[in-house]
C-alpha positions, 0 to 999 in steps of 0.5 A: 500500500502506498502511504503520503511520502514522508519527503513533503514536510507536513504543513506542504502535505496538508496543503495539498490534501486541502487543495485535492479536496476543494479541486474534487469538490468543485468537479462535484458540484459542476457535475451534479449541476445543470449547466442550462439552468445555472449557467452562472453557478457553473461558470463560477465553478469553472472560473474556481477550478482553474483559480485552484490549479494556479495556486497549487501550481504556485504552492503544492506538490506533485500529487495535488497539483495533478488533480488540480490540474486534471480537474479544472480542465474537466470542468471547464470542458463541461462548461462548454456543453459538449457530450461527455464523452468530448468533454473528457477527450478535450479535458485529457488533452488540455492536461497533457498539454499542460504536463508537457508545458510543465513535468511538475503537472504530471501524475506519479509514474508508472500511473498509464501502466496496463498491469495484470489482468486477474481474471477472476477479480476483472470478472466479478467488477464487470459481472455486477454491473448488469445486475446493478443496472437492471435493478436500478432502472426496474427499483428506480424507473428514473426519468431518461428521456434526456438520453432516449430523446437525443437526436444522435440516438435517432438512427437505425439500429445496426448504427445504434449497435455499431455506435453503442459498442464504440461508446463502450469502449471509449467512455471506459477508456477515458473514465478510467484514465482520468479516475483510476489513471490520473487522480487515483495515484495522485491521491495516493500520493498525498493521501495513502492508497486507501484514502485515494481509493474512496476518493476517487470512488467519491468523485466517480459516483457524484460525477453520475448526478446526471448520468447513468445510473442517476440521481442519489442512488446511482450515485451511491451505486456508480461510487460503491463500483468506483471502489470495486474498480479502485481496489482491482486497480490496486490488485493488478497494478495498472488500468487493462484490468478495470478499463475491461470490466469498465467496459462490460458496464458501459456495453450493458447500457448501451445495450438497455438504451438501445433496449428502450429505443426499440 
């Protein structure tokens, strides 16, 4: 288990738990916001998350300047109302332009490995996911006419197959990239592996106010996974095992969506 490095002295090494903290809290309440109806709050928001990264750019280290970084860039990237799935890329390539710009931005190394692949953990993580879901939407019945009515869901269905499978992919791909990738070592980093696990989970789960599953049971379930997906991170030391089984939820709803289209 990773524990905070004891070479930050401990006034700096709380600086940049705070500041880990106010950057996550922000990414929070831009997700859990809708931007068209509070296009000030949201604003604010960003104009804050990009306020943080500069002042831990100036006054933390490594790990919280990492996350402060990644974060301002995903908020102002859901500021600007593009899909989330665009979002992410813009945000990911904000970062790694600023990491280039500035080392010190980057997160610890080795964090982009692709690890082990132990089966049977990767299979249970990605085996809950279609119970879950399917006990959300029947317990829940949430109001998802904001997704069945988008207008690039009107097509036919081998599309919608096809369009399904490459969202599948690359909404788990960037996910984990961001959460288990980038902010969950950099949490550990000033955190301890077992505090980054929840927090990442944390972030992950408000990041659904809005999404799939929804609202504050989709949250408490898209963070409990989260954890689930922290821990297999941890346990194959790299990204391949929890981008599978991140891809098995993401391919489960499609699936349901298309279910409902049709």
């Amino acid at each position: 288990m990773q524990e905070p490095t004891s070479a930050f002295s401990e006034p700096k090494a709380r600086a940049d738990r705070a500041l880990s903290l106010v950057s996550l809290g922000l990414l929070a309440l831009q997700a859990a916001l809708d931007a068209p109806a509070f296009p000030k709050a949201t604003l604010a928001a960003a104009a804050a998350a990009a306020l943080v990264a500069l002042l831990a750019a100036r006054v933390a280290q490594g790990p919280a300047r990492a996350v402060a970084a990644l974060v301002a860039c995903i908020v102002v990237a859901m500021r600007l109302g593009v899909v989330w799935q665009l979002a992410m890329v813009l945000a990911l390539a904000a970062y790694a332009g600023l990491s280039r710009l500035a080392p010190a931005l980057r997160p610890p190394e080795g964090w982009r490995a692709a690890g082990g692949l132990p089966k049977r953990w990767t299979a249970l993580v990605g085996g809950v996911t279609p119970v879950a879901l399917v006990g959300w939407l029947a317990f829940a019945r949430p109001d998802l006419r904001d997704i069945t009515g988008s207008e690039l869901l009107q097509v036919s269905t081998p599309v919608l197959i096809a369009g399904g499978a490459v969202f599948a992919v690359l909404n788990a791909t960037l996910e984990e990239v961001i959460w288990r990738g980038v902010l969950q070592p950099s949490l550990a980093a000033a955190w301890g592996a077992r505090v980054a696990v929840v927090l990442q989970a944390a972030s992950f789960g408000a990041q659904h106010a809005h999404g799939f599953p929804r609202g504050l049971l989709g949250v408490f379930l898209a963070g409990s996974w989260a954890v689930m997906l922290g821990l297999l991170r941890q346990r194959s030391r790299g990204l391949l095992a929890p981008v599978l089984a991140h891809i098995v939820a993401d391919a489960t709803i499609a699936a349901l969506v298309i279910g409902m289209l049709r």
